[in-house]
C-alpha positions in Angstrom: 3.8 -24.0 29.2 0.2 -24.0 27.6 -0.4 -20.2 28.9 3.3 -19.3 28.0 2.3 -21.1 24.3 -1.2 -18.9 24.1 0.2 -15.4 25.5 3.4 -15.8 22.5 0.5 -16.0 20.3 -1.5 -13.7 21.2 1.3 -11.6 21.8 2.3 -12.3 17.7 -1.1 -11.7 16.8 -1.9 -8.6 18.0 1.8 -7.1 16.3 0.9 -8.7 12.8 -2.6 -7.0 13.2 -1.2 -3.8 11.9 -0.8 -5.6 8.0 -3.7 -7.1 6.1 -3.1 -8.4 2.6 -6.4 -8.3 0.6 -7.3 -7.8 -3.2 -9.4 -4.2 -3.8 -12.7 -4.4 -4.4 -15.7 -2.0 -4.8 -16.6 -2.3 -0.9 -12.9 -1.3 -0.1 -13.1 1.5 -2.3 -16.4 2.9 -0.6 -14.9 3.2 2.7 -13.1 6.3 0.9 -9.6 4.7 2.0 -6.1 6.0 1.4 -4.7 4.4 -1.6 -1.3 4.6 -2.2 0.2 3.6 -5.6 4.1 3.0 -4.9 4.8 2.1 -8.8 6.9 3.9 -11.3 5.4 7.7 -12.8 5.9 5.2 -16.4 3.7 2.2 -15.1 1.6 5.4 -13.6 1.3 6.9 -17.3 0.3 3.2 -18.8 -2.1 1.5 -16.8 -3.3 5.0 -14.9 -4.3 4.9 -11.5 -6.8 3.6 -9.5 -9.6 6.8 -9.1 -8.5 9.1 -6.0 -5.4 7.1 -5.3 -2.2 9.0 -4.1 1.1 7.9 -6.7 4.3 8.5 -4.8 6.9 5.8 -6.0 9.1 3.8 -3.7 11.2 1.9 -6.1 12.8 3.1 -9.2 12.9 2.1 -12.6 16.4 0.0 -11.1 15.0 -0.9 -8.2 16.0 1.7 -6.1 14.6 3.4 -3.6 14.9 6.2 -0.6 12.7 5.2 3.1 13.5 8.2 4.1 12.2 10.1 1.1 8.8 7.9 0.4 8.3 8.2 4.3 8.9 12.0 4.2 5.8 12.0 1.2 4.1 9.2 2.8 3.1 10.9 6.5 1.9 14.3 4.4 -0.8 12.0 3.2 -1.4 9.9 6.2 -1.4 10.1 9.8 0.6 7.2 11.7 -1.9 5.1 13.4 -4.3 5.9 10.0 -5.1 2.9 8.0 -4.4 2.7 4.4 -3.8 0.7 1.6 -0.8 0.1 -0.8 -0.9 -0.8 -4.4 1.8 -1.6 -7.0 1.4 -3.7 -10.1 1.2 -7.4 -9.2 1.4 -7.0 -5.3 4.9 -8.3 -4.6 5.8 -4.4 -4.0 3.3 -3.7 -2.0 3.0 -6.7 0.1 7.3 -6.7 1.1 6.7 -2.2 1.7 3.4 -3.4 3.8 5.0 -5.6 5.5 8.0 -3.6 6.8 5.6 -0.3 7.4 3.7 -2.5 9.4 5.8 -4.6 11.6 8.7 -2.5 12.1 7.3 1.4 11.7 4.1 1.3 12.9 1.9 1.8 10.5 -1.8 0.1 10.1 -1.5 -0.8 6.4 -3.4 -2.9 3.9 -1.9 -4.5 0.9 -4.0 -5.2 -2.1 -2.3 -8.3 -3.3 -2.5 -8.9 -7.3 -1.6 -4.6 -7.4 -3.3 -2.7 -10.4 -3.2 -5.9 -12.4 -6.1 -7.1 -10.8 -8.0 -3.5 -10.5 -8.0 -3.9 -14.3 -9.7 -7.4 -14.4 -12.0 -6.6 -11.8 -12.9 -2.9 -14.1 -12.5 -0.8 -11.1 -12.7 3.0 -11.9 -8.9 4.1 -13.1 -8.2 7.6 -14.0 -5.0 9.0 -16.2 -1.9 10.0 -14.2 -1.3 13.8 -14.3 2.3 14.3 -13.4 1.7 17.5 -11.3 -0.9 15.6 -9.0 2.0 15.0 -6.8 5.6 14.6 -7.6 7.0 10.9 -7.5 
């Protein structure tokens, strides 16, 4: 029962290891990582974007939102297996999209929990959002 108890969790562990949930700092940023920003183009166009990041939105302004389209945006950006990080504005986005990339598509993802809100506090660089950088 013991081994059957320590295989499950290794078992769990190693599926989970896919999704990492971390707030974005300056050493994150230097590993030149994928960031995507899943927000609106209008939260885009007020807070701007962290520097290099890749805006294309998941949700709408209602709270709607296409898999099949994001996906379809997502993997011209990033290769399956290739780690990168999603951002939103507080992290609740980010983190439930993570999540679901993660344990049910695939994908090796980080979430940086607190989104753009915290970028802001912490000063990390932000640049304007230029609608035809990519289309939401």
């Amino acid at each position: 029962m013991k081994k059957l108890v320590i295989f499950l969790t290794f078992i769990t562990l190693s599926l989970m290891a896919d999704f990492i949930s971390q707030p974005l700092d300056q050493q994150l940023l230097d590993t030149k990582i994928k960031i995507i920003d899943i927000r609106t183009p209008s939260e885009w166009k007020e807070t701007g974007l962290v520097k290099g990041s890749i805006p294309i939105m998941f949700f709408d302004n209602q709270g709607n939102y296409d898999i099949n389209a994001f996906l379809n945006e997502l993997n011209k950006m990033v290769k399956k297996k290739e780690r990168f990080a999603l951002i939103c504005a507080s992290g609740s986005r980010s983190q439930m999209l993570g999540s679901h990339l993660a344990n049910k598509l695939g994908y090796d993802v980080i979430d940086l929990k607190w989104g753009i809100q915290y970028a802001i506090m912490k000063k990390i660089p932000l640049e304007a959002y230029k609608s035809n950088k990519l289309k939401p």
